[in-house]
C-alpha positions in Angstrom: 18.3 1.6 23.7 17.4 4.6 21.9 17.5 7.6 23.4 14.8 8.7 20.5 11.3 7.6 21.2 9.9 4.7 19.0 6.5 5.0 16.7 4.5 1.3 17.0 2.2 1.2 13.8 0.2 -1.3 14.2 -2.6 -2.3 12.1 -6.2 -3.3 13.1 -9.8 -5.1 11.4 -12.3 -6.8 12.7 -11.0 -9.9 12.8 -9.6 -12.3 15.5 -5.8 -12.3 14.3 -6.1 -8.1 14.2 -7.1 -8.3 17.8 -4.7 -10.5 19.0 -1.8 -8.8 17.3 -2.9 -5.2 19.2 -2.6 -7.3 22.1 1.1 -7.6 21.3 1.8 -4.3 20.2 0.7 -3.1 23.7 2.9 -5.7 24.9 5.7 -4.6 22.9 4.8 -0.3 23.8 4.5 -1.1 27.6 8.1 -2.6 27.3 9.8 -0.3 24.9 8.0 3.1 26.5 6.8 3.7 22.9 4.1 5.5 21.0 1.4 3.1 19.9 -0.8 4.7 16.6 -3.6 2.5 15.6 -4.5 2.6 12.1 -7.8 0.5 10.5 -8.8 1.3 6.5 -11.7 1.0 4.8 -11.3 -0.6 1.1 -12.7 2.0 -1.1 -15.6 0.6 -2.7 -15.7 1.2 -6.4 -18.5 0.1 -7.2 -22.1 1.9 -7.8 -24.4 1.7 -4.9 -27.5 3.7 -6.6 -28.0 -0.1 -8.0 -28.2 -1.4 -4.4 -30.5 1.6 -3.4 -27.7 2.2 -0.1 -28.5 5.6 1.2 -25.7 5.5 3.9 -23.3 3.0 2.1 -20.3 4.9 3.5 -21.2 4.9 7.1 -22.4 0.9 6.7 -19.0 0.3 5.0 -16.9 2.4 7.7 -18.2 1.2 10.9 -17.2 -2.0 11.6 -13.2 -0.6 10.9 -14.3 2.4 12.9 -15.6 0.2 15.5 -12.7 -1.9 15.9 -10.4 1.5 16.4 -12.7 2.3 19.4 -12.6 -1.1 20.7 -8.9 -0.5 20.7 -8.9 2.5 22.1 -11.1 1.0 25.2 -8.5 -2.2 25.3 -5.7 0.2 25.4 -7.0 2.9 28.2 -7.8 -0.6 30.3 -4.1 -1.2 30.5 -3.0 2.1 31.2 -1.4 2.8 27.3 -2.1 5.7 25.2 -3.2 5.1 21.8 -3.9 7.6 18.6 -5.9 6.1 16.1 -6.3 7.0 12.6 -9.2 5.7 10.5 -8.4 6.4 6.3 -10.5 5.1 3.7 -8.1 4.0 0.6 -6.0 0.9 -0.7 -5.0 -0.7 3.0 -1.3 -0.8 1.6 -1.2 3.2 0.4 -2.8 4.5 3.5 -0.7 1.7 6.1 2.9 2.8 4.1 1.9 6.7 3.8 1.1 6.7 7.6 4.4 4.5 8.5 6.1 7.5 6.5 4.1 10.4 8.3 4.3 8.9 11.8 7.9 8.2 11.4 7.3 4.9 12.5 10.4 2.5 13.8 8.0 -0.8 13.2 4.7 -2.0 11.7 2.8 -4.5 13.2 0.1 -6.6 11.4 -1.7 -10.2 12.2 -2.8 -12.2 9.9 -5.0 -15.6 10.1 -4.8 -18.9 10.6 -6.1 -20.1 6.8 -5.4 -22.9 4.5 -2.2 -22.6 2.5 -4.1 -21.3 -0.4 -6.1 -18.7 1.6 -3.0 -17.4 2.8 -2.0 -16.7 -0.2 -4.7 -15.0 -2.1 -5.1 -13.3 1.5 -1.4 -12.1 2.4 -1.1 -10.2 -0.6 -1.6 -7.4 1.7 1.0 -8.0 4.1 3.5 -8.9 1.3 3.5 -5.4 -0.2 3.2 -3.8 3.2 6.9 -4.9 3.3 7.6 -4.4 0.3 7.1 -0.8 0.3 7.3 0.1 4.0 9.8 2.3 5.5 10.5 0.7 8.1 10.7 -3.1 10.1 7.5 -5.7 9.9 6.1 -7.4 12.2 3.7 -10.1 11.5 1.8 -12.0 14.0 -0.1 -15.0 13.1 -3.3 -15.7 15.1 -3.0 -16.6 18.4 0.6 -16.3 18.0 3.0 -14.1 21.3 5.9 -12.0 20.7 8.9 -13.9 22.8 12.6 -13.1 22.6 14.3 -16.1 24.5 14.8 -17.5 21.7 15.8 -15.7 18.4 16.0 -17.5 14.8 17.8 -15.5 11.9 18.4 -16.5 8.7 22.3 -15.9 7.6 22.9 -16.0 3.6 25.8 -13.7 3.4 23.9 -11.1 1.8 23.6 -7.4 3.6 20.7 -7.8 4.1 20.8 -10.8 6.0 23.7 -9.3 8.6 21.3 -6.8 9.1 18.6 -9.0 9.8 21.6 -10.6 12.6 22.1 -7.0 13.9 18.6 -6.5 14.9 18.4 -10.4 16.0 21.1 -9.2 18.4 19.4 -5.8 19.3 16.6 -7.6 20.2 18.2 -10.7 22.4 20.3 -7.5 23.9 17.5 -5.4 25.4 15.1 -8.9 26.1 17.9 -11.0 27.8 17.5 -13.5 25.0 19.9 -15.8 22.6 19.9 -15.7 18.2 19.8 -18.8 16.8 22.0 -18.3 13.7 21.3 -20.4 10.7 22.3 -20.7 7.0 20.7 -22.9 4.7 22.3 -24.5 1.8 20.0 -24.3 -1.1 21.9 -26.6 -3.6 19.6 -28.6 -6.1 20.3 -32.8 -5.6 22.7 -33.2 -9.0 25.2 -30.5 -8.1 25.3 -31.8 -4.5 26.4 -35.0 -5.4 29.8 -33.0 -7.6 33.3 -33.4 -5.9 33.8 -30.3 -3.3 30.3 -28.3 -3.8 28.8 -28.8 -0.9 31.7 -28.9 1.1 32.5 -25.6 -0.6 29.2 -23.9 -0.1 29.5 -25.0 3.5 33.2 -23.4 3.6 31.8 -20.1 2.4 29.2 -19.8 4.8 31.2 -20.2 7.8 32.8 -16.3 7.5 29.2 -14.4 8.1 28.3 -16.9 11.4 31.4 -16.5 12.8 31.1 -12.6 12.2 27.9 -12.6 13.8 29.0 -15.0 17.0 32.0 -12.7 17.4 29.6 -9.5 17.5 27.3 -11.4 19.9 30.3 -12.4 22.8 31.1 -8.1 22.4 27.8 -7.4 23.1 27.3 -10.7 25.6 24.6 -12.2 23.6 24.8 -16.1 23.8 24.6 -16.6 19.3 24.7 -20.4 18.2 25.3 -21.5 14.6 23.9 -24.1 12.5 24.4 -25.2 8.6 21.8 -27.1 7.4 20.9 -28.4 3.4 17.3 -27.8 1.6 14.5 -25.4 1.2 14.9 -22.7 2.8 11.6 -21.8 4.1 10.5 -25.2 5.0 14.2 -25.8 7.0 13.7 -21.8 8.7 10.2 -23.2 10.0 11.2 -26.6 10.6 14.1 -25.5 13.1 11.7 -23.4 14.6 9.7 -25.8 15.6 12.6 -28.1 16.9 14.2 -26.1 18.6 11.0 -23.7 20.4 11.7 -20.4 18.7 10.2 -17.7 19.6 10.9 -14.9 17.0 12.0 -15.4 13.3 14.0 -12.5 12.3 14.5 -12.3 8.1 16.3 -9.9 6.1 14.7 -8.3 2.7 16.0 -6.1 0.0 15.0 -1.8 0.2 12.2 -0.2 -0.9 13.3 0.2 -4.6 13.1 -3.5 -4.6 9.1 -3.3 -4.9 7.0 -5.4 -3.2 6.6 -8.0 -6.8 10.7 -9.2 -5.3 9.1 -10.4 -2.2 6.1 -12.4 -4.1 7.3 -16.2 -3.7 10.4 -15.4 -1.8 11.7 -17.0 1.6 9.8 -14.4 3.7 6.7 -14.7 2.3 7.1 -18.3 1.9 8.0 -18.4 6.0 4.9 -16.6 6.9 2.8 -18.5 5.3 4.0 -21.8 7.0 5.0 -20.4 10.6 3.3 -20.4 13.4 5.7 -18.2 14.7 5.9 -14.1 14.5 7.9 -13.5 11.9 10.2 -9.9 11.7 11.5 -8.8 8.6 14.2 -6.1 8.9 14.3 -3.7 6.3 17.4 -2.5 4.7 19.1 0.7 6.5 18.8 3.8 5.3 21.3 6.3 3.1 22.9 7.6 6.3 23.1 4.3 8.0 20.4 4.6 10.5 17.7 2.6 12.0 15.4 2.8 15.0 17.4 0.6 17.8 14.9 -1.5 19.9 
């Protein structure tokens, strides 16, 4: 544990999934002993409201996110947490991001809805860029989703970022008494599968960065099983999931030089939109090697 306090952002609306993922992040601030700052934007209207003859267009447009703050304020005090909240007025991805940087947050937490596929979407642009730019880990929470740790899902590619992702996977089943689930996917197109020694080579090469995570696991005492399975990568991540009762999905993603367009169609967006389950994406550490440890 870190001997530092840890910032919760979490982000709330009125709807249904932003109230049930404030749920969670009292959850998660009870447990950790961490500061909880609420944050709710209004989308600036750009627009002319003379037309509309709107006298108090402002305060009509502000109060339901205004409302919802107060609401989680009330929810808060009920359970004995302390909350700040902070009510801007801007793009929802400036003000979220410029706030995680300001409040030195160690994680942002955001819901999201249960929608069609296509919904999702057009809908979770938001989201996307949130990670794309933030500073720091994301946590998203699909309606009517918990936050569990038994059981721990990363994805293992090789890449830095995706040993990162297994640090934080191990972090996490450390300080929850829980156990990763370590598994690579093997996206190989049909043709090439079929060629003499690729597969068998692809598997080969995968074996290094599980066993480096299952050997940091036993020094640490945190149970890590392995698994190499063949096809999409998204739709295997959240199939195994399912199987297998996972409670966490735990995804690495490239820094915030990357921009948010990388993430647009990638694995972790892809994952979100077809999970049930909450979904953390572990941001890529920081010049001097540091990270909030949870």
């Amino acid at each position: 544990m870190s001997e530092k306090t840890m910032t919760i952002l979490v982000a709330v609306d009125p709807s249904k999934a932003s109230k049930g993922a404030f749920q969670q992040a009292l959850r998660m601030t009870q447990f950790l002993k961490a500061e909880l700052v609420a944050i709710s934007v209004t989308p600036r209207y750009e627009g002319n409201m003379n037309r509309w003859q709107i006298s108090n267009a402002d305060a009509q447009f502000n109060q339901p996110f205004e409302q919802c703050l107060a609401e989680a304020k009330h929810i808060a005090g009920e359970q004995g947490v302390k909350v700040r909240t902070i009510h801007s007025i801007g793009d929802p991805v400036e003000e979220i991001v410029q706030t995680a940087e300001t409040e030195n947050a160690g994680l942002i937490l955001m819901g999201y809805p249960k929608r069609s596929r296509i919904e999702r979407v057009i809908l979770g642009r938001t989201t996307t860029k949130v990670i794309g730019y933030s500073p720091c880990d994301v946590l998203m929470i699909p309606e009517g989703a918990e936050i569990g740790f038994s059981r721990i899902l990363v994805g293992i590619d090789g890449s830095r970022y995706s040993m990162e992702a297994g640090q934080r996977a191990l972090e996490l089943a450390l300080a929850f008494g829980g156990e990763v689930h370590a598994l690579t996917v093997l996206d190989i197109p049909m043709e090439r599968s079929f060629l003499y020694g690729v597969l068998e080579s692809a598997r080969r090469d995968s074996f290094p960065p599980l066993e480096t995570l299952i050997g940091q696991g036993e020094r640490l005492g945190v149970k890590v099983s392995k698994e190499i399975l063949h096809g999409s990568p998204s739709e295997t991540l959240v199939k195994y999931s399912e199987q297998h009762s996972i409670d966490l999905i735990v995804l690495g993603t490239y820094g915030r030089t990357a921009m948010a367009k990388i993430l647009l169609g990638s694995v972790v967006e892809r994952v979100a939109m077809i999970s049930s389950r909450p979904t953390l994406v572990v941001k890529r550490l920081g010049k001097n090697g540091v990270r909030d440890v949870i």
